[in-house]
C-alpha positions as CSV (number, residue, x, y, z in Angstrom):
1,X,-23.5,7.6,-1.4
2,X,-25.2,7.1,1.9
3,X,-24.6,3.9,4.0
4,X,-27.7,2.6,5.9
5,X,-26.5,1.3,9.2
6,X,-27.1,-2.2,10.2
7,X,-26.6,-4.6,13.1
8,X,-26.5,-8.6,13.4
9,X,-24.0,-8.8,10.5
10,X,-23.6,-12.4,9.8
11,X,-21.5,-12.2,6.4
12,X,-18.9,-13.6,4.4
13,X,-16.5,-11.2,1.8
14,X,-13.8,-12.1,0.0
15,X,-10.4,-10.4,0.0
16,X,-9.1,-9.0,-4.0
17,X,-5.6,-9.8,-4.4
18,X,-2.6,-7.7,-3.0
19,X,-2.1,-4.2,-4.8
20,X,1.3,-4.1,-3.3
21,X,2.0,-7.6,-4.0
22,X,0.6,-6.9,-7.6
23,X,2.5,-4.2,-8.0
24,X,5.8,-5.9,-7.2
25,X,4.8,-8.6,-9.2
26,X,4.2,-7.0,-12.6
27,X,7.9,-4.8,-12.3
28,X,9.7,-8.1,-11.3
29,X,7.7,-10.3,-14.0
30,X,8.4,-7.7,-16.8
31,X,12.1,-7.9,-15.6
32,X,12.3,-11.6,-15.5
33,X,13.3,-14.0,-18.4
34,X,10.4,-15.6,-20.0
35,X,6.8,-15.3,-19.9
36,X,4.7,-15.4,-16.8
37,X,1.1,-15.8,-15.1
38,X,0.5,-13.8,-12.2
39,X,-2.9,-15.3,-10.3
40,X,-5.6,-13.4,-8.8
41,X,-3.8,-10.2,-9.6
42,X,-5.6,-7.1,-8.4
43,X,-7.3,-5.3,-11.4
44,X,-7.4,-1.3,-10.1
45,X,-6.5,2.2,-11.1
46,X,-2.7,1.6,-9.5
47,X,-2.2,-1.6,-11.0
48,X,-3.6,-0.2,-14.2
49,X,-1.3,2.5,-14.4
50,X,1.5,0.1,-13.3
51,X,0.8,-2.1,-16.3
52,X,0.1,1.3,-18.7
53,X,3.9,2.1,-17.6
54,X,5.6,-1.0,-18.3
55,X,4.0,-1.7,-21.6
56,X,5.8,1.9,-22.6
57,X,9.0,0.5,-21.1
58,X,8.7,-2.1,-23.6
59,X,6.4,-5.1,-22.0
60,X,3.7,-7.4,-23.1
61,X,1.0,-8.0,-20.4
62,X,-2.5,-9.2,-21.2
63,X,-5.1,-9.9,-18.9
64,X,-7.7,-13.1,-18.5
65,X,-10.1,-12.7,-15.6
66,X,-8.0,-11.6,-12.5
67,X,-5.0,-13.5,-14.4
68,X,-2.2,-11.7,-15.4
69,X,0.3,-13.1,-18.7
70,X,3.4,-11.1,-18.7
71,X,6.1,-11.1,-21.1
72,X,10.0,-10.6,-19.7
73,X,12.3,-8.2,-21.3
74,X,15.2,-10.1,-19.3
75,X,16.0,-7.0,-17.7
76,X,16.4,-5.0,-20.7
77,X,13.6,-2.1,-21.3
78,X,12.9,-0.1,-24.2
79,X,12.4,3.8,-24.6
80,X,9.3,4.7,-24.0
81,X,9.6,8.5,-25.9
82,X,6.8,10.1,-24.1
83,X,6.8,11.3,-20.4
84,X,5.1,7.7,-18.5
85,X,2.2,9.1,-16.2
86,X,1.2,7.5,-12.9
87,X,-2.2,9.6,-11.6
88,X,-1.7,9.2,-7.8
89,X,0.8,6.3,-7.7
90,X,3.4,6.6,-5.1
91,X,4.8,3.3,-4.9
92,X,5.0,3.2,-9.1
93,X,6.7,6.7,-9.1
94,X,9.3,5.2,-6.9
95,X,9.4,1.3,-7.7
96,X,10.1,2.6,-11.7
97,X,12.1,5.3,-10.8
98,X,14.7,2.8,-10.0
99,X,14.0,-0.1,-12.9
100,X,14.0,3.1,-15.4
101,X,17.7,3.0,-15.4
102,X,17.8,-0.5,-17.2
103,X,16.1,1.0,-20.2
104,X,17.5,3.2,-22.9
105,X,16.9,6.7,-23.8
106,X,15.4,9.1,-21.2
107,X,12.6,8.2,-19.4
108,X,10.4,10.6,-17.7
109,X,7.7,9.7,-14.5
110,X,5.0,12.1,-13.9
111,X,1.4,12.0,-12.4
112,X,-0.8,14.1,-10.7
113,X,0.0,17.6,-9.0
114,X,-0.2,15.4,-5.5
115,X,1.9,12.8,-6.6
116,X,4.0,15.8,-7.5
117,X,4.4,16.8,-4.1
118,X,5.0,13.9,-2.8
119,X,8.5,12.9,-1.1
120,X,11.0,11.4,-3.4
121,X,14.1,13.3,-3.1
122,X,16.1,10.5,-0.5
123,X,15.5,8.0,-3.2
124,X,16.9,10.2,-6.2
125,X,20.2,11.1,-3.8
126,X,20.3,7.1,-3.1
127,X,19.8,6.0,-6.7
128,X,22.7,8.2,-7.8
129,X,25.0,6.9,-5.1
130,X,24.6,3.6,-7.2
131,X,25.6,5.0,-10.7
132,X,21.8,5.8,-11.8
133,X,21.7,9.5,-13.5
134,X,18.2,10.3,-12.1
135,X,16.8,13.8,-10.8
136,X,13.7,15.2,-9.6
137,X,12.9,17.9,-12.0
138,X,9.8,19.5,-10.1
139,X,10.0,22.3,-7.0
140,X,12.8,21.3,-4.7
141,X,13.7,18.0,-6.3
142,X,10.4,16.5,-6.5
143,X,8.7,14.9,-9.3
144,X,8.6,14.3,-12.2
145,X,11.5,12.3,-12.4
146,X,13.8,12.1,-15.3
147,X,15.8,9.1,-15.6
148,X,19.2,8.6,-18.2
149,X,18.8,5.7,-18.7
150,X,22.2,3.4,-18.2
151,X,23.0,0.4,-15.9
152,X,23.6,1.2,-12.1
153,X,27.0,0.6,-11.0
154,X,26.1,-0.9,-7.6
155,X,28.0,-0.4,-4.6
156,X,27.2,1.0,-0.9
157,X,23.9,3.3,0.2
158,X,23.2,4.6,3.4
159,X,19.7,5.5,4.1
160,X,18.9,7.1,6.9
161,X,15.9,8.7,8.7
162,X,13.5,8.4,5.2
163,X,9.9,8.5,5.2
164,X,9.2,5.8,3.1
165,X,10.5,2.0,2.6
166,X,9.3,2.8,-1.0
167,X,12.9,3.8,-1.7
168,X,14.5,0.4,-0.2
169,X,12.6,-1.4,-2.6
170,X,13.6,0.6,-5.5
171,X,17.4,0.2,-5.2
172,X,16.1,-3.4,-4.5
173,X,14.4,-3.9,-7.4
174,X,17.1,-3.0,-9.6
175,X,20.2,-4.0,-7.6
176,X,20.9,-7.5,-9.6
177,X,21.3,-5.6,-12.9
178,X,23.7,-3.5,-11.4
179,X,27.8,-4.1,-12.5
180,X,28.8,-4.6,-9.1
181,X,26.7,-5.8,-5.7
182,X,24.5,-3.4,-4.0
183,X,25.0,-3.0,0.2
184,X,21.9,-1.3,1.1
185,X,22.4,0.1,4.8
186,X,19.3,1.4,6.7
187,X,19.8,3.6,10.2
188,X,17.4,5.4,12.3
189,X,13.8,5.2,11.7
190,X,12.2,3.6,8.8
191,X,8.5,3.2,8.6
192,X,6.6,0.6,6.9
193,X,9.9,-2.2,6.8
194,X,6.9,-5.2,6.1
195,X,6.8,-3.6,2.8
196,X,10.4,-4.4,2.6
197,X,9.9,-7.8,2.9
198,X,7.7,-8.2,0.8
199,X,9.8,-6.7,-2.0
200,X,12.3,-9.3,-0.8
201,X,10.0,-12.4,-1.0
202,X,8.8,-11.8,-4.7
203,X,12.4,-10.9,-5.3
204,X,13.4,-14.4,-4.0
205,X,10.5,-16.1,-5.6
206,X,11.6,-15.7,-9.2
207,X,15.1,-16.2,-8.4
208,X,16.7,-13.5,-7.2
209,X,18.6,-14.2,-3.2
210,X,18.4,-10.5,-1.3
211,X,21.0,-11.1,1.6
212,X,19.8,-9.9,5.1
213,X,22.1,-11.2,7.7
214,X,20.9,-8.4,10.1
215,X,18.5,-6.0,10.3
216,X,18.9,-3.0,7.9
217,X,21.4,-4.2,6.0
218,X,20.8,-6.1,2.5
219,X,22.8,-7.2,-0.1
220,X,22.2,-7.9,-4.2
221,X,24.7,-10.2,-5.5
222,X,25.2,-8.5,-9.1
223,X,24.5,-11.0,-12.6
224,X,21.6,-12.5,-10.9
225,X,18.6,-12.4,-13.1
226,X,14.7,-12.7,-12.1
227,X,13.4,-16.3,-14.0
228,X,9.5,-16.4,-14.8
229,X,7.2,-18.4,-13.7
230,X,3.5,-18.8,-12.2
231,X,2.6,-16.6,-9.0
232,X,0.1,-16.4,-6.7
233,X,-1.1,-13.4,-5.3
234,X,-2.0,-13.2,-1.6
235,X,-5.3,-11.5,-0.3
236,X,-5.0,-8.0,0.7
237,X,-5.0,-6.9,4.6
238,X,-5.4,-3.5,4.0
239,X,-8.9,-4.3,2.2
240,X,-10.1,-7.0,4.3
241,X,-9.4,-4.3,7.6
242,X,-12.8,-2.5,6.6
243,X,-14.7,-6.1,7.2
244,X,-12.9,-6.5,10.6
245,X,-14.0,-3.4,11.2
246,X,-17.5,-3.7,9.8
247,X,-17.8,-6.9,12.7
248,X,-16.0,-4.9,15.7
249,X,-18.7,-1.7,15.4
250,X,-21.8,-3.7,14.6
251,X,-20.6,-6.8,17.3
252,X,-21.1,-8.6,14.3
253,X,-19.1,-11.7,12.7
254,X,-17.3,-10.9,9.5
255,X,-15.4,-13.9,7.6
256,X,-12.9,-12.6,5.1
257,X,-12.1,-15.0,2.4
258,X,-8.6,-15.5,0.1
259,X,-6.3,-14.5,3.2
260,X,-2.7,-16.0,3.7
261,X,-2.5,-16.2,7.7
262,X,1.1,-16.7,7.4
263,X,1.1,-13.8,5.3
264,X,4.3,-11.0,5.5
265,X,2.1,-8.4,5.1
266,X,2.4,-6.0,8.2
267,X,-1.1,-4.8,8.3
268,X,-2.0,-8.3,9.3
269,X,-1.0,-7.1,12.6
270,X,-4.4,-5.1,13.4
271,X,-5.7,-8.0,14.0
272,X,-4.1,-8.9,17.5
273,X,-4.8,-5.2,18.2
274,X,-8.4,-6.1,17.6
275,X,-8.7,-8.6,20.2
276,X,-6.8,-6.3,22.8
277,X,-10.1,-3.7,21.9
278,X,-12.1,-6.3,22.8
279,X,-13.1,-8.6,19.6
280,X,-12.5,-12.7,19.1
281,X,-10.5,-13.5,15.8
282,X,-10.9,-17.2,14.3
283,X,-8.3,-18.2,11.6
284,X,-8.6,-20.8,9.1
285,X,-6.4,-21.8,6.4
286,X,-7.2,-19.2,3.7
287,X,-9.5,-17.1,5.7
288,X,-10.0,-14.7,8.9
289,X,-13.0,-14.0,10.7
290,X,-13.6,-11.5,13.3
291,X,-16.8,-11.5,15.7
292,X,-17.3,-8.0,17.2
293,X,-18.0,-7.8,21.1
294,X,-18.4,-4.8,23.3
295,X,-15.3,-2.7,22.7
296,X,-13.0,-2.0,25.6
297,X,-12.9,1.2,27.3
298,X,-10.2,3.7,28.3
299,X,-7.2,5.0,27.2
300,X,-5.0,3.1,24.2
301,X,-2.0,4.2,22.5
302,X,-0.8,2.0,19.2
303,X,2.3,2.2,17.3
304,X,1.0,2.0,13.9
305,X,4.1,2.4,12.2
306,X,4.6,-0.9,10.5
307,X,1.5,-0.6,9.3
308,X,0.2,3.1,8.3
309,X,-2.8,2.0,6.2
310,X,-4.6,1.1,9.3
311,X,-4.5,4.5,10.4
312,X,-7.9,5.5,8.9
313,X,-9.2,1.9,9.8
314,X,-8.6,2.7,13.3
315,X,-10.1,6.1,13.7
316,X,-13.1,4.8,12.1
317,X,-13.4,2.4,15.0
318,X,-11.8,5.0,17.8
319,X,-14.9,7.0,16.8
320,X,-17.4,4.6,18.7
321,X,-15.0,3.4,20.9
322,X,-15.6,4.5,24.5
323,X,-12.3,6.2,25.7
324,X,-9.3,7.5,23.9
325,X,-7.0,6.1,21.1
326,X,-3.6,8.0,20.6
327,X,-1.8,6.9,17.4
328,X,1.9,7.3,17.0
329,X,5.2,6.8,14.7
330,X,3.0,7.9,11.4
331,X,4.1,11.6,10.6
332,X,4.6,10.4,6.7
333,X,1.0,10.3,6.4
334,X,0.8,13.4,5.8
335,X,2.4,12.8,2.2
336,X,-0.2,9.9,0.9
337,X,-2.7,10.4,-1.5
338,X,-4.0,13.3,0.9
339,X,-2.6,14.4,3.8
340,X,-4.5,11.8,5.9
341,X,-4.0,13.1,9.7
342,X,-5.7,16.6,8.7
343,X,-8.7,14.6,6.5
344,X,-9.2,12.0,9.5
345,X,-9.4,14.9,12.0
346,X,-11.3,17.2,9.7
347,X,-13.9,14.6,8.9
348,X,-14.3,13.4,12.7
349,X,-15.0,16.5,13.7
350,X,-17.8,16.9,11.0
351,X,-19.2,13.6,12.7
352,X,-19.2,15.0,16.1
353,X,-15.7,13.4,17.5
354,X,-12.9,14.9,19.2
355,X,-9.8,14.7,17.2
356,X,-6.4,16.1,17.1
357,X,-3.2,15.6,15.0
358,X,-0.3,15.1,17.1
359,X,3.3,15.4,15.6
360,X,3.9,11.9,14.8
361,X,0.1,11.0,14.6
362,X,-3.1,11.4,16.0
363,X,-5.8,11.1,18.9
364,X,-9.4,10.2,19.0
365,X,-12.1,10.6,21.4
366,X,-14.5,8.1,21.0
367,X,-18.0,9.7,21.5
368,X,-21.6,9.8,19.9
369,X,-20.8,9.9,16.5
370,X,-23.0,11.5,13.8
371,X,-24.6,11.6,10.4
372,X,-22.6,14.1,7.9
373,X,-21.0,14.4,4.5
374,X,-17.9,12.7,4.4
375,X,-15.5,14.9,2.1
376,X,-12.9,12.1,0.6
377,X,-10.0,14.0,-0.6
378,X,-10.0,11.6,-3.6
379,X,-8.4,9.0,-0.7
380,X,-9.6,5.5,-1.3
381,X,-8.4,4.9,2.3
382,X,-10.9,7.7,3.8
383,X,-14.3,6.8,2.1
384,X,-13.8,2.9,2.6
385,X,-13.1,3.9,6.1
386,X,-16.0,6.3,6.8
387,X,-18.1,3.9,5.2
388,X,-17.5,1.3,7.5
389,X,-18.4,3.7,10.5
390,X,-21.6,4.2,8.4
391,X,-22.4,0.8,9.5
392,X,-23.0,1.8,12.9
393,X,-23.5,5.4,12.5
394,X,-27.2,6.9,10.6
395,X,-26.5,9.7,7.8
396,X,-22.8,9.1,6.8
397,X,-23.0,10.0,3.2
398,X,-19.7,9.4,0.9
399,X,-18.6,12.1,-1.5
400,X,-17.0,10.9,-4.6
401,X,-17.3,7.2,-3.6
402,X,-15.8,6.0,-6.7
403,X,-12.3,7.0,-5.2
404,X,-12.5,3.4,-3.9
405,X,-11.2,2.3,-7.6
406,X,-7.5,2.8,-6.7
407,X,-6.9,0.2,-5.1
408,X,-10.5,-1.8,-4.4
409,X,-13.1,-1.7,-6.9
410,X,-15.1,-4.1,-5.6
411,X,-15.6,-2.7,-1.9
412,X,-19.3,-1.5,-2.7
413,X,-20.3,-4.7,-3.8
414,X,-18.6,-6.3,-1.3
415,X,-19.9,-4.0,1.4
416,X,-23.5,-5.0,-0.1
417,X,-22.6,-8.3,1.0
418,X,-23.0,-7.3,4.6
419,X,-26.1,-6.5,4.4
420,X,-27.3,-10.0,3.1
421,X,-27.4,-9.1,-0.9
């Protein structure tokens, strides 16, 4: 797919709903007791696969628009008697590895060979701390995962030094089924914590109170149970990035629909880092708009790690961006759906832009950009990216654009919408 470049974007796009809100959602629904409606639910390969899972674990979820009805099992699943695959999905592999306990039977979680090689080893060590019989079955503890299933026992786990909050929110997940409380305990550096909260939040919102009295350090009262009920799902940041984008290379005004500003989702913070680079940002009540200006020059280093899905996001902007952008505190990247400092430098230096990995991230040298074929590495997060600097760049084509399903399937149509149709 080639993107045509445009300039004077005047546009309005709406935001689909939260994948990791979604996601989140659907475990915690199919735990609760009762039935409930999930609203404007993100419809995608992930969530698909999500859903696929936990209707072999024994759930009943139909969907009406971008409605979701979901049946409780009241925390008791079934045995699903085939291996559960996930494709690509990290945050499923380790959000069930944890609930799979509560089931019966053995439960196995597989996906695709990079899902395979993906880190999941600190979670297995942490989940058997608790009194879950879980182990990583592939090459040095990785997946898949096979799960006995049989209630945790709860107690005290120490994680320290992990590359993904992923496993906080497993042991979350699963803590108020456990015989005794869980005391989670977090030391040294954790990326992504937002995610954390989030986890917490939906937790909280059908009925289950996470203690946090400081940071890194949680506690799951055992015999609480999750309670149905109706829930809205937020706008996603991540998606709605590549329209703040779109305005800041074009100097053009985006407005991005379905947005919570008071939202807990940490990629909200690339906005404030937008208006440091040089753009305005207007919020309303259930939207965000961005007008793109000239873009500061010079050097710029950003901490991205609360927020690692705006790497990509960011390099596609560095890349026209007169001066140099360092990015830090995002090693783990290299374990996503690709190894995404090596694509991002790879592909900018097809493009005609200096780039370098770093040992915690990356740096860009913004310069004159150009056409190219844009090799995905079946990432979602590079082709929406590279498409965006499309807008502003002639000849970026997009291998295997349909990649974009995992977690947006919409953003062609919505890009469409930029250019007036």
């Amino acid at each position: 797919m080639e993107i045509k470049p445009i300039t004077g974007i005047n546009a309005m796009v709406s935001a689909p709903g939260s994948k990791s809100y979604t996601q989140r959602a659907l475990i915690i629904a199919t735990l609760a007791m009762g039935d409930s409606i999930l609203h404007n639910a993100l419809l995608s390969e992930d969530t698909a696969y999500v859903m696929d899972a936990l209707k072999a674990l024994g759930a009943e979820i139909a969907t009406k628009g971008t409605d979701m009805v979901i049946s409780g099992r009241a925390g008791h699943l079934k045995d699903p008697r085939q291996a559960i695959y996930l494709g690509n999905n990290g945050t499923a592999m380790r959000l069930l590895t944890g609930i799979a306990a509560l089931g019966t039977g053995i439960v196995t979680l597989t996906g695709s060979p990079r899902l395979c090689e993906r880190p999941i080893k600190p979670l297995i060590t942490a989940l058997q701390t608790i009194g879950v019989d879980a182990e990583g079955c592939g090459a040095n503890g990785l997946s898949p995962v096979i799960v006995h299933a049989r209630r945790p026992r709860g107690g005290t786990v120490t994680l320290a030094d992990i590359e993904s909050s992923q496993y906080v929110s497993s042991l979350l997940l699963c803590a108020p089924f456990a015989e005794n409380d869980t005391i989670i305990e977090l030391t040294g550096e954790i990326p992504s914590l937002p995610y954390v909260a989030m986890t917490v939040a939906v937790m909280e919102a059908f009925g289950v109170t996470v203690g946090h009295d400081r940071p890194g350090h949680y506690v799951v009262k055992s015999g609480q149970r999750y309670h149905a009920r109706h829930y809205e799902i937020e706008g996603d940041y991540s998606s709605a990035s590549y329209f703040f984008v779109a305005a800041a290379v074009t100097r053009g005004r985006v407005r991005v629909q379905r947005l919570n500003p008071q939202t807990l989702q940490g990629d909200r913070g690339f906005l404030p880092l937008l208006e440091q680079l040089g753009c305005t940002v207007t919020t309303g009540n259930d939207w965000i708009e961005v007008q793109g200006r000239e873009l500061a020059a010079g050097d710029y280093t950003f901490n991205l790690g609360a927020m690692p899905d705006m790497v990509p996001t960011l390099a596609a902007l560095a890349a026209v961006r007169p001066g140099r952008t360092v990015i830090t505190h995002v090693p783990h990247l290299r374990a996503k759906e690709s190894n995404r400092l090596e694509a991002l430098v790879t592909e900018l230096k097809k493009v005609g832009v200096r780039a370098a990995e770093t040992a915690d991230g990356l740096w860009v040298e913004g310069g004159s950009a150009q056409g190219s074929l844009i090799e995905t590495y079946h990432d979602h997060r590079i082709a929406m990216s590279f498409a965006v600097l499309g807008l502003a760049v002639p000849g970026i084509r997009i291998q295997d654009p349909g990649c974009v399903g995992k977690s947006f399937p919409g953003f062609w149509d919505e890009l469409k919408r930029l250019y007036g149709r």
